[in-house]
N, C-alpha and C positions, 0 to 999 in steps of 0.2 A: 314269625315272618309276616309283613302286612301282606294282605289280601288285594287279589287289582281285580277291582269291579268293569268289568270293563265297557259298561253300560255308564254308569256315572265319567270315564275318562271318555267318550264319546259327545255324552252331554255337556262337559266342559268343553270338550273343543269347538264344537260346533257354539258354543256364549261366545267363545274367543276368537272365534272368525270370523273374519271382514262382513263374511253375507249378513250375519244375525248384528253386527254394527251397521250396515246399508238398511236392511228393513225399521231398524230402528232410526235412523234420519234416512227417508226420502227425498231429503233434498240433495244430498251425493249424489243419486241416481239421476235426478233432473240434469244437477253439471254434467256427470258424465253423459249423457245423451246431447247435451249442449256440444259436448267437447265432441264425440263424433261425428255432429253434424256440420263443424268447422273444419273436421280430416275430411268429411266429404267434399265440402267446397272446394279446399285446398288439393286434394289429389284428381276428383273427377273433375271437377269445375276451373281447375289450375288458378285460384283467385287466391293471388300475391303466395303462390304455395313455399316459396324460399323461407318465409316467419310467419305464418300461419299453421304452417304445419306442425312447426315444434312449438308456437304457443297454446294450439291446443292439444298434444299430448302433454304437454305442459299440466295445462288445466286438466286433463285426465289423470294424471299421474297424483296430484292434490288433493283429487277429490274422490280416491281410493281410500276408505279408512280403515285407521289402524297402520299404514303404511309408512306413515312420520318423516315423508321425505321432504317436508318445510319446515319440520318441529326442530325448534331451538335449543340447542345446551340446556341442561339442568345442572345447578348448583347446589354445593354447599357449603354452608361457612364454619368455620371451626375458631375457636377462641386462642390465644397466643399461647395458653396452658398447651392445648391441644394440639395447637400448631405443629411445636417438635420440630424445628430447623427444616421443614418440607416445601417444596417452593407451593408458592398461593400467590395471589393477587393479594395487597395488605389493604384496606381500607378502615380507614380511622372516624369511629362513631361520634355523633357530638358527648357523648359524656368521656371522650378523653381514651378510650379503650379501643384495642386493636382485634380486627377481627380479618382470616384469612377465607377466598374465594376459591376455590375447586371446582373443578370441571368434574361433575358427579356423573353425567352420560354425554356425547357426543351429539351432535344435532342432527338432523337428514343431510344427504349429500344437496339437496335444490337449497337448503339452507345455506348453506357455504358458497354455492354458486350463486344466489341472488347476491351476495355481500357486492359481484360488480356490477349491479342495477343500482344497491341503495348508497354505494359510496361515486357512485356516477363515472363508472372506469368504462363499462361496456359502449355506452352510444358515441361518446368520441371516436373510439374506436373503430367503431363503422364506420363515422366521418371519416377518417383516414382512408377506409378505403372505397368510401364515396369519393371522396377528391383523387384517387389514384386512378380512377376508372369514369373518371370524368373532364369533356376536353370545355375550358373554359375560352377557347377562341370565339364562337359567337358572343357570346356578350363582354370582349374586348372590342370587341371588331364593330357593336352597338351597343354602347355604353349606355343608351337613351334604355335598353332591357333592362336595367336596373329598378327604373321606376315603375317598369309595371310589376315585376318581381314583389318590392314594395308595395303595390296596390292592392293584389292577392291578398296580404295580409290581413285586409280590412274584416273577413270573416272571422279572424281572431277576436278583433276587440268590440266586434258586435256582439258575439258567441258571451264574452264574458261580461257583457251587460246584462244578456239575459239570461245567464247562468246565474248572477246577483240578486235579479227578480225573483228567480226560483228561491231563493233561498240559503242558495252556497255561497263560503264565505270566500272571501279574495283571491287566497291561494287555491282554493278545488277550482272557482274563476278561473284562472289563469291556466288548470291543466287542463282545463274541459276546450277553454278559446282555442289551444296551442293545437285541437286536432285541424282545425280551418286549414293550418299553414301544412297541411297533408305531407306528414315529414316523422314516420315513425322513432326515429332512434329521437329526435329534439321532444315528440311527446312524452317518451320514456323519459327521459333526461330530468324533463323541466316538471313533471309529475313525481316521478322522485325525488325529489328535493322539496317540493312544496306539498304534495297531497299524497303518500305513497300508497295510503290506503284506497284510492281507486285508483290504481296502477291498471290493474285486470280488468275493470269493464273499457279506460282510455285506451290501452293498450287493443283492445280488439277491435272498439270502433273504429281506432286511428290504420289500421293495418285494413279493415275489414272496406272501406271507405276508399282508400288506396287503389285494392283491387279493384272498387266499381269505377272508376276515374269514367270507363269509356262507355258507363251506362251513365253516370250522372251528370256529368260535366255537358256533353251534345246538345239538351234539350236547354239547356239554360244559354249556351253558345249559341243557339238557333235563334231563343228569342231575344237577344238582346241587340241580335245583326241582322242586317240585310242581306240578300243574294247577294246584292251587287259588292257591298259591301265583303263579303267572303270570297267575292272573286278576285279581288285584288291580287295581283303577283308582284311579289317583291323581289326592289334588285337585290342582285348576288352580291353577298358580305364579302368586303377587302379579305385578302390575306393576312395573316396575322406573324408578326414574325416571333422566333425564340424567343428572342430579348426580352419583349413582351409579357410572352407567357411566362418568363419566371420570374420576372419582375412584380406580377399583376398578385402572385398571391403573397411574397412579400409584404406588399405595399395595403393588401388586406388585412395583414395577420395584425401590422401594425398600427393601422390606423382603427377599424374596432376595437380593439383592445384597449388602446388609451380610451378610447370614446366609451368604452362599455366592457369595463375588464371581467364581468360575468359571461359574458358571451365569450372570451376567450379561449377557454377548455374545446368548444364544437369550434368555433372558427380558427382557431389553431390548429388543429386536427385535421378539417378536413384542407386546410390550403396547404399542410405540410403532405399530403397525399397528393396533392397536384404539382406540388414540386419538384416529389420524386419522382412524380410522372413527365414532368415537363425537360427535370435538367439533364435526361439523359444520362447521367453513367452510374446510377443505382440499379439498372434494372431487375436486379436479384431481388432488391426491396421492393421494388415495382410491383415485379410480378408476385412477392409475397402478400402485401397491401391489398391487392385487389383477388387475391385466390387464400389462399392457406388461413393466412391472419383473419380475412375477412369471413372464410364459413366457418371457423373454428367460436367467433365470437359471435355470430349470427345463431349458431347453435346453444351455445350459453343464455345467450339473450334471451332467446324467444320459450325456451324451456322455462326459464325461472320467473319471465313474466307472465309467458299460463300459467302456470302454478301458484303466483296470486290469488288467481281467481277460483279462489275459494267459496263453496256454495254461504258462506253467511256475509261475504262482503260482497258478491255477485248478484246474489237472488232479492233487488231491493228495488223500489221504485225509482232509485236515484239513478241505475243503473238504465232504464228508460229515458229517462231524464237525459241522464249522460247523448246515449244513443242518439235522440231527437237532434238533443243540440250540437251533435256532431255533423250530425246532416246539414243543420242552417250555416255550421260553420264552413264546411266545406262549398257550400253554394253561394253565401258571401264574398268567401275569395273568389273564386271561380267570375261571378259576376266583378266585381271589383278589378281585374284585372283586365276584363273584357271591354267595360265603361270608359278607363284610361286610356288600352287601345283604341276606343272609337275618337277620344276624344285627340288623340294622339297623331289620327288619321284626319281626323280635319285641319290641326293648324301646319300638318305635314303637307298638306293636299291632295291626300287621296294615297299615299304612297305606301302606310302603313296600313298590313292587313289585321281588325284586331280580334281575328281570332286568336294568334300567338299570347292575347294576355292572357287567357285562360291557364298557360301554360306554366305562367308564375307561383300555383301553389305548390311547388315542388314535386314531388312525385314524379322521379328521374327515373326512366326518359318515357315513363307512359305518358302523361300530360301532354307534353312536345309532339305525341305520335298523334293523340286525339286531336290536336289542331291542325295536322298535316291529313288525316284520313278525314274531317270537315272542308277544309281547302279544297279536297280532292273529289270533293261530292257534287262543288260547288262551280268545280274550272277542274275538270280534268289534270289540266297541262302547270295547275300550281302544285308549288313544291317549299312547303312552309316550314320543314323541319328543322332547317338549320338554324331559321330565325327564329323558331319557335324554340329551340336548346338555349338562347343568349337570355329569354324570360323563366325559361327551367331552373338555369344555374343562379341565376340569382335569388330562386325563389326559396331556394335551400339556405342562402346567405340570409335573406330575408327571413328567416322563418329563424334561423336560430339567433340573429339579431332581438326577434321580437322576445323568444324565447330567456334572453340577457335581462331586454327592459324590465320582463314579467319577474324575474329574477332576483332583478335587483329592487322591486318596488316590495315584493311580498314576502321573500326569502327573511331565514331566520339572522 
């Protein structure tokens, strides 16, 4: 009968346990102190806590080692001798011979659910029920919101000029620029597909940048306007009828798409959640769209892309880098959108207040609210919200428009 030391099965367990894997990489421990200092922000600080919270449990749950809850399938191949009529996967070698694939362990459960980050199922998704919880009558009602929606963007394709200078190449360009257009589910989207390997630091900038909308956007709104200028009050937007509203994302869905059939997937998505919003006799879907469907994928989402962020694609200068140039992009747009409103107010003649362009880097409906609580600093008695939602809603259109071009320019 063998003997059980049980001094030696003590000392093996304690090899085999997570803590003496943590002491041996302290950089797990670093993420994980990263990652509760973002459930801090997220619970006490309430900064964007809907996908921050489960991005960084996300990134907690990663960077537990030993845990292998992003560790992929293991395989193994067997010869056609071996085979034996068992189902496999067949894959035929260049010398002519067959060899069968097996599923030798199972992968982690965040493994299985990232599969709809990297096959780009989750952020439309959202889209949908961005568009079902979003009323697109200001900017039918001023179409001219369109173009500052579009101006916003401008931090994008500055972002990925000087993302180029640094050093990165097209495609990480293009996911680093895409935080400007402050629109988390399009930076997921369009980073997945072209750079998936900093999913995890875009992902937290783009979210983390979000939340500060009403500490960072003000100071740049301040200086680029005048008092008098902020005190403008604008008229009240036409009424908008039915017809209209379900005509308007029709006529979206249709004309991006021929124009830019990359950007289809986000812009089909989120106008077919305003449809259902708009035509009235879905409301079951309605209400599923913007409640059930939407926290069930919002949970998905934000879990599996903290859990990217893994302490060796995390802990990297680039990951600075990243951060920085998220800031300049987000301040680009923000200014850019502001410039077109002033410029917009002059040939208007004073009519157009352009704090509302600020409002165009999307970031529904806090953007819109920073240009109404600036208005209100500025003239008590203004009231810029609703004008300010017609450069919000485009700026989400905008943003994943931009997100197509980038798409279609770098994409495989």
């Amino acid at each position: 009968m063998e003997t059980i030391h049980v001094g030696e099965s003590l000392v093996k367990l304690a090899q085999q346990s997570g803590v003496m894997a943590l002491m041996q990489n302290p950089q797990n421990l670093i993420m994980i102190a990263v990652a509760c200092v973002l459930i801090y922000l997220a619970v006490v600080k309430k900064y964007e806590p809907l996908l921050l919270l489960p991005i960084s449990f996300g990134m907690l749950l990663a960077n537990l080692p030993l845990a292998g809850l992003m560790d992929g399938p293991t395989y193994e191949y067997l010869t056609e001798a071996m085979h034996a009529g068992k189902a496999g996967v067949a894959t035929i070698l260049p010398d002519g011979s067959t060899v069968y694939q097996y599923v030798k362990q199972g992968g982690g459960l965040l493994y299985y659910l990232y599969q709809g980050v990297k096959l780009g199922i989750y952020p439309p998704l959202i889209f949908l029920g961005v568009g079902a919880m979003t009323d697109f009558g200001p900017l039918i009602a001023n179409p001219k919101s369109l173009l500052l929606g579009a101006a916003a963007q401008l931090g994008i394709f500055i972002t990925f000029i000087g993302a180029q200078a640094l050093g990165f190449s097209p495609a990480e360009s293009s996911s680093i620029g895409i935080i400007g257009g402050a629109d988390g589910p399009t930076a997921i989207y369009l980073t997945g597909k072209l750079a998936p390997h900093l999913l995890g630091p875009i992902a937290v900038a783009a979210y983390s940048y979000m939340a500060l909308v009403p500490v960072i956007q003000p100071p740049i709104m301040r200086a680029l306007t005048t008092k008098k200028e902020r005190m403008i009050v604008m008229e009240q937007l036409r009424p908008v009828s039915k017809r209209e509203k379900i005509i308007f994302p029709i006529a979206v869905t249709i004309i991006v798409s021929l124009l830019l059939p990359s950007a289809a997937p986000l812009i089909g998505m989120l106008m077919l959640g305003n449809l259902i919003r708009e035509s009235g006799v879905v409301e079951r879907l309605n209400k599923t769209a913007q409640n059930e469907l939407s926290n069930i994928v919002v949970i998905f989402l934000g879990v599996t892309v903290g859990a990217t962020a893994n302490a060796e694609t995390f802990l990297k200068l680039q990951t600075l880098e990243i951060i920085a140039l998220g800031v300049i992009a987000f301040g680009f747009g923000t200014a850019g959108g502001v410039l077109l409103g002033k410029l917009m107010n002059k040939i208007s003649g004073g009519k157009i207040n352009p704090l509302i362009g600020s409002a165009g880097v999307s970031a529904v409906p806090m953007a819109a609210r920073v240009s109404q609580v600036e208005g209100q600093k500025a003239n008590p008695g203004n009231f810029l919200l609703m004008h300010a939602m017609g450069p919000n809603v485009a700026g989400v259109i905008g943003s994943a428009i931009a997100a197509g071009i980038l798409l279609s320019m770098f994409g495989a």
